[in-house]
Backbone as a ProteinNet text record, in pm:
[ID]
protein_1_A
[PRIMARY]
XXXXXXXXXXXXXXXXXXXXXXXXXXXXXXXXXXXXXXXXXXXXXXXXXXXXXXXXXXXXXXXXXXXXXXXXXXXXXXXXXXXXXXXXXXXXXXXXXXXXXXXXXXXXXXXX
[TERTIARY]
2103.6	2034.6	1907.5	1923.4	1788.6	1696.2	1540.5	1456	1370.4	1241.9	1202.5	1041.8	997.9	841.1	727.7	802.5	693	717.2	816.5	829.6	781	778.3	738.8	577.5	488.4	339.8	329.3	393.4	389.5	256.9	331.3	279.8	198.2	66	-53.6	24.9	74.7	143.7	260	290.3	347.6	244.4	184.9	27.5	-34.5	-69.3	-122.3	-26.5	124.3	186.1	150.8	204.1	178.2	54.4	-61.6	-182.3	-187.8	-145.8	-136.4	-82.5	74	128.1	123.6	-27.1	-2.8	-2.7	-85.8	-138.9	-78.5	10.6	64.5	175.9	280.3	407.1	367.8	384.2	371.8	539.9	541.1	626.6	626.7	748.3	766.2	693.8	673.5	594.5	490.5	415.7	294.5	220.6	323	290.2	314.7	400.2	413.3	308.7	179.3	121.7	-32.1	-0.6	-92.6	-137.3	-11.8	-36.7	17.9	-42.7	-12.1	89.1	207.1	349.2	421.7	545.6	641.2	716.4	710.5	840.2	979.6	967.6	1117.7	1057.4	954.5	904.7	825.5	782.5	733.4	841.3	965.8	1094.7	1163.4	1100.8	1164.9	1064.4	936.9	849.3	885.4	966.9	944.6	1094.2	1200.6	1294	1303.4	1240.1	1189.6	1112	1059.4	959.3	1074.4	1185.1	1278.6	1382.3	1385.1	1462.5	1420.6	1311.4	1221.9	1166.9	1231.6	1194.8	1077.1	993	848.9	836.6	897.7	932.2	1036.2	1068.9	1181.3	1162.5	1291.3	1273.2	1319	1243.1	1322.6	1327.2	1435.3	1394.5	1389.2	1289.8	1232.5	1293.4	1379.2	1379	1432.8	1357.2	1415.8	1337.4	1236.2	1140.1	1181.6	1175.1	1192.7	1019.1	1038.5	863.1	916.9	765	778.1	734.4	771.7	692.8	658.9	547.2	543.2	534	637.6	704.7	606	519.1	416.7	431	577	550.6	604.6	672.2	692.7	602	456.3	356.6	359.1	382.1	335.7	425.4	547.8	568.7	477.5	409.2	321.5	156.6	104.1	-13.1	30.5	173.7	224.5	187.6	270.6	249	129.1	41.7	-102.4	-166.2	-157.6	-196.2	-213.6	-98.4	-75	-199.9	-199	-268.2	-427.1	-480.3	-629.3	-628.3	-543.7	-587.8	-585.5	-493.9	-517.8	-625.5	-685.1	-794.6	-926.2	-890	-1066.1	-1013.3	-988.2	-966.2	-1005.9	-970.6	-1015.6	-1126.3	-1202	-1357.4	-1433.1	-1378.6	-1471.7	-1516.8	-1398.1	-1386.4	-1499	-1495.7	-1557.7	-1690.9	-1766.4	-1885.9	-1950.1	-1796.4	-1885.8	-1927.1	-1862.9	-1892.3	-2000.7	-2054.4	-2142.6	-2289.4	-2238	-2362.2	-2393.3	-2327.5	-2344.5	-2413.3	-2348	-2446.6	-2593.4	-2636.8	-2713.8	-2833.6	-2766.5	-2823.4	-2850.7	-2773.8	-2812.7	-2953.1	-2912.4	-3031.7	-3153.3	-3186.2	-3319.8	-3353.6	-3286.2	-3331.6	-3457.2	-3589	-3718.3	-3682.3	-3711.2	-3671	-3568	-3508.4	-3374.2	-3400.2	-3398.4	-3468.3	-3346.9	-3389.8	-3269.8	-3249.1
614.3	489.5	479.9	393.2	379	259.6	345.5	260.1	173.4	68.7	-1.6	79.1	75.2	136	104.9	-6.4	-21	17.7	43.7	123.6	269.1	338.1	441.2	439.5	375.9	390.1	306.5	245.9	161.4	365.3	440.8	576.4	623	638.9	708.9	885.2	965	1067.2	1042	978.7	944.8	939.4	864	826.6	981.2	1048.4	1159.4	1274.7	1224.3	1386.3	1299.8	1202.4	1139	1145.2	1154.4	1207.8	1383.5	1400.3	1564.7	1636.4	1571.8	1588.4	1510.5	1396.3	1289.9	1396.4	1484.5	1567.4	1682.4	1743.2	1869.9	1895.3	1951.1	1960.8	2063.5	2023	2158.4	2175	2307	2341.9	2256.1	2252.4	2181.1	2261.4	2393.9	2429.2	2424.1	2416	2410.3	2259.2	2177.6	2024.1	2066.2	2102.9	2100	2187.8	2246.9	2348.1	2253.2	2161.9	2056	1980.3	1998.2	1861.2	1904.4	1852.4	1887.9	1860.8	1832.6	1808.6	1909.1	1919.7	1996.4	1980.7	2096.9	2124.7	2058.2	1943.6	1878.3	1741.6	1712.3	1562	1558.3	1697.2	1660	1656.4	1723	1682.4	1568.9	1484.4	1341.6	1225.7	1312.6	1175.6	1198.7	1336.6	1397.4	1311	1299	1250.5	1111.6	1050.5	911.1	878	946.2	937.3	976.2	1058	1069.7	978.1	914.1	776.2	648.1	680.4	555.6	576.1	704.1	720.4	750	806.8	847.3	972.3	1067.9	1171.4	1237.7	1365.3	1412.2	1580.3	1594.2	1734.2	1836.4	1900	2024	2157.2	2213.6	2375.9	2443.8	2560.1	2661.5	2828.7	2836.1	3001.5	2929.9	2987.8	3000.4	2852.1	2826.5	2721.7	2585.4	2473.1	2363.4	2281.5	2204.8	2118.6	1997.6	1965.9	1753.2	1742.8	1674.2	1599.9	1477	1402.1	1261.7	1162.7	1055	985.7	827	807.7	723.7	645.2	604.4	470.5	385.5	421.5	306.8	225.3	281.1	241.6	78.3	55	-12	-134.8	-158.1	-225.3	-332.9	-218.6	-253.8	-313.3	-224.1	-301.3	-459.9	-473.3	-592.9	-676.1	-621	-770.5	-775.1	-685.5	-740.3	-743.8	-799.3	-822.1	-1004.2	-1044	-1178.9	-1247.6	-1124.1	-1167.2	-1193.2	-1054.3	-1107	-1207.1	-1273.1	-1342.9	-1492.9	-1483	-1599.2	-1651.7	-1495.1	-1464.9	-1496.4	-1463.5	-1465.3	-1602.5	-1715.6	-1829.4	-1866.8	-1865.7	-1934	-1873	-1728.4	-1730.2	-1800.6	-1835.3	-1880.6	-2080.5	-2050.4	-2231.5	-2215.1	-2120.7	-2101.2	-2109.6	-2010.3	-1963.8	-2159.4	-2227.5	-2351.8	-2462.4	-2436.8	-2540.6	-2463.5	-2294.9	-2280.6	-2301.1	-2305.7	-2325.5	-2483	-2563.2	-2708.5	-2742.6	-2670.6	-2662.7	-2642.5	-2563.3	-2465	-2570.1	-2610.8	-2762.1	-2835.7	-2894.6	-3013.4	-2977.4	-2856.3	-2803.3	-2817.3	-2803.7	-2761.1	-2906.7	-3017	-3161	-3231.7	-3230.1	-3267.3	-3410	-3403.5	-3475.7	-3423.4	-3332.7	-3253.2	-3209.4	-3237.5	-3149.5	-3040.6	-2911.6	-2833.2	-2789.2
1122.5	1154.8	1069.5	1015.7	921.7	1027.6	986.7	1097	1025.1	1096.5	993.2	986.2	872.8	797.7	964.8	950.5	1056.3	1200.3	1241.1	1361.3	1360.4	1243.2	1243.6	1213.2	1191.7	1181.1	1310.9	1400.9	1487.7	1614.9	1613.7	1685.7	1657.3	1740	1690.4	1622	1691.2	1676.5	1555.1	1515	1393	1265.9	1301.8	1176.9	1139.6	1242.9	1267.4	1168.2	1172.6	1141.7	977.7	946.3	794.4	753.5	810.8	757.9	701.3	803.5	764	696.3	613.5	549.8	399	388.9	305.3	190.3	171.1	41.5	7.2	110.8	96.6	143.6	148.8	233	360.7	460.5	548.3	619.4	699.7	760.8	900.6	911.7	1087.6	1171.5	1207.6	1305.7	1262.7	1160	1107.7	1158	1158.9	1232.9	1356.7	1435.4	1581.6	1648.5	1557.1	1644.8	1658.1	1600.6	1625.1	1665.6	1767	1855.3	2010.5	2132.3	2252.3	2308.9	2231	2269.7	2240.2	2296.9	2255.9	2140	2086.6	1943.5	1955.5	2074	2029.8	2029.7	2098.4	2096.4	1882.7	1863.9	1751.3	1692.7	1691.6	1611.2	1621.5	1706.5	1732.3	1643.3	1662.9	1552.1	1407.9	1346.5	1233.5	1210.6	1280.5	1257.9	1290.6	1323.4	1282.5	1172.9	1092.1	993.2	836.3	885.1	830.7	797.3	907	893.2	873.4	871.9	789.6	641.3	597.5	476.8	408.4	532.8	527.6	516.4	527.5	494.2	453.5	353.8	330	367.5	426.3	460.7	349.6	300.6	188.7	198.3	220.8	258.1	125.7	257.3	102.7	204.9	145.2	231.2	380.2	461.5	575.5	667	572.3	606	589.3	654.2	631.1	640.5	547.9	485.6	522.8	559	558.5	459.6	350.2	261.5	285.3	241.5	278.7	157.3	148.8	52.5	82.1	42.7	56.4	48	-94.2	-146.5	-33.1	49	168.7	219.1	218	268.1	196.2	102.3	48.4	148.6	137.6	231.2	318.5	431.7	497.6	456.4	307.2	273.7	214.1	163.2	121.4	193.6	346.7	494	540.8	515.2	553.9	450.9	345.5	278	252.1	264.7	342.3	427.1	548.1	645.2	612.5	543.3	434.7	420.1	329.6	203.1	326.8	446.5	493.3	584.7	625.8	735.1	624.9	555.9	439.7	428.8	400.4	355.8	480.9	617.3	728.1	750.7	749.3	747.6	652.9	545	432.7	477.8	543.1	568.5	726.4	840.2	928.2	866.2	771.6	678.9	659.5	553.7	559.7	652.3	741.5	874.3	914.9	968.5	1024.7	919	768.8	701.7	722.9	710	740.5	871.7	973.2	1110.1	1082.3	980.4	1011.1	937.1	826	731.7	840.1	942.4	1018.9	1115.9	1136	1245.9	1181.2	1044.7	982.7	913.6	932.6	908.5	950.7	946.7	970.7	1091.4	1194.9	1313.2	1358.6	1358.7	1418.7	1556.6	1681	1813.6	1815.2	1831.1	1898.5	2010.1
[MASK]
++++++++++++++++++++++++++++++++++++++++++++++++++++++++++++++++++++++++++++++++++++++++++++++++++++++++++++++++

């Protein structure tokens, strides 16, 4: 089952194991000793992060590593990225109505 990018950063405990792994590969218990859950709940965020393509598992020896495959991210800075550009356009338009207010207030006979 392939999942979507965003269901998997949707989990604070998801975000958390992809931080920890953004820079380095660690071992699965090396993530599971990190967190106050059990070694099967962390194997359930690790295998969601797997199926979202946010991580790849590679063994070394007897060890299995998360790596974390980033470029998915982008995805997500894509769709909010959207959201900026439409939020700064409606503050900028907010900015000129409250500067225009701000003009009317300081008009010589203006009572406030």
């Amino acid at each position: 089952m392939r999942r979507d990018v965003f269901q998997a950063i949707a989990d604070p405990t998801r975000r958390e194991i992809i931080q920890m792994i953004a820079t380095t590969p660690l071992n699965v218990n090396t993530v599971a000793e990190n967190f106050d859950v059990s070694r099967t709940a962390v194997y359930k965020h690790i295998k969601i992060l797997t199926e979202c393509g946010l991580i790849v598992m590679r063994q070394k020896g007897r060890e299995r590593y998360c790596e974390a495959q980033l470029e998915r991210l982008q995805e997500v800075a894509d769709w909010a990225e959207l959201y900026k550009k439409m939020w700064s356009a409606r503050f900028g338009l907010l900015d000129n109505v409250l500067a225009g207010m701000q003009a009317n207030d300081k008009k010589p006979g203006r009572k406030k």
